[in-house]
N, C-alpha and C positions, 0 to 999 in steps of 0.2 A: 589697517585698512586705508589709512590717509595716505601714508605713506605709498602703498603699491597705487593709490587712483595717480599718485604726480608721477611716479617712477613707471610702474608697468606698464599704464596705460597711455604715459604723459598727458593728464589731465589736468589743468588749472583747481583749485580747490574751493571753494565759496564753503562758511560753515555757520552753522548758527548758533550763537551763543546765550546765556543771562548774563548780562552784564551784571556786576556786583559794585558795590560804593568802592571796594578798591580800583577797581579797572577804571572808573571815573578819577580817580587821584592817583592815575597812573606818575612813576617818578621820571625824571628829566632823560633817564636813560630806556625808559620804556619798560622797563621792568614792574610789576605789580606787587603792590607792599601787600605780605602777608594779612591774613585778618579780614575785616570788613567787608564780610560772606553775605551782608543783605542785600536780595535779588532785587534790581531795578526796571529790569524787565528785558524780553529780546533784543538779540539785534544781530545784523551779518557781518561777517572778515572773510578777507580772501585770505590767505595763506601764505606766505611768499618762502618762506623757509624755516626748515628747524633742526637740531641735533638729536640724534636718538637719546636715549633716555639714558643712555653708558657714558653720552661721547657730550656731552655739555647740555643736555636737559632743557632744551629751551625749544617752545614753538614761536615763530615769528610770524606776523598777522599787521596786513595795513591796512587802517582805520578808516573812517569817512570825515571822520570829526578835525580835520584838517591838522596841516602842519605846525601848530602853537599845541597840539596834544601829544604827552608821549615824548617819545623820540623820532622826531619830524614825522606825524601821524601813525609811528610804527611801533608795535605791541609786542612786548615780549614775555612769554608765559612759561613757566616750569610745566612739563608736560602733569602734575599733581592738579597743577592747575587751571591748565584746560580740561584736564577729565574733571574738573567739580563743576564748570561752569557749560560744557559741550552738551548740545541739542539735539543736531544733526550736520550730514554733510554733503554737497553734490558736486562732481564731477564737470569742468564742461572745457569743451576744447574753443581757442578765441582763435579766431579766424581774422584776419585784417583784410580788407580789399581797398584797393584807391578806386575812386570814382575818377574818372573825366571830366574834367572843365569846360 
């Protein structure tokens, strides 16, 4: 379903997660050290990208918690482990407009 909101619909992703103690000691390359399953409570990611679960098993997600976390603020998850920590997910199209000066 994530996958058709970005492709079918072309809809940007927002999802809501438990953060767990690993995803806080996330490693230098963004990936999340197996283990350390204690919930520390919610939190949102956008989505930016990810490989199906055949073709390199990874969802990619950018953080808030700034560029000194992760891999330059960006999250990378084995889809095993976004479905253990996944809440919810919403849809939204980002619209840009320039103002006049």
């Amino acid at each position: 379903q994530i996958m058709r909101l970005r492709h079918r619909y072309g809809l940007g992703n927002l999802i809501g997660v438990n953060i767990t103690e690993a995803m806080l000691n996330a490693n230098a390359d963004g990936t999340i050290p197996d283990g350390q399953l204690d919930i520390v409570g919610p939190h949102g990611l956008t989505i930016c990208g990810y490989r199906a679960p055949r073709a390199g098993n990874a969802v990619h997600m950018v953080n808030s918690w700034g560029p000194k976390h992760a891999w330059n603020g960006f999250l990378r998850l084995t889809w095993e482990q976004f479905k253990g920590m996944f809440l919810y997910a919403v849809g939204f199209e980002m619209k840009v407009r320039q103002q006049n000066a």
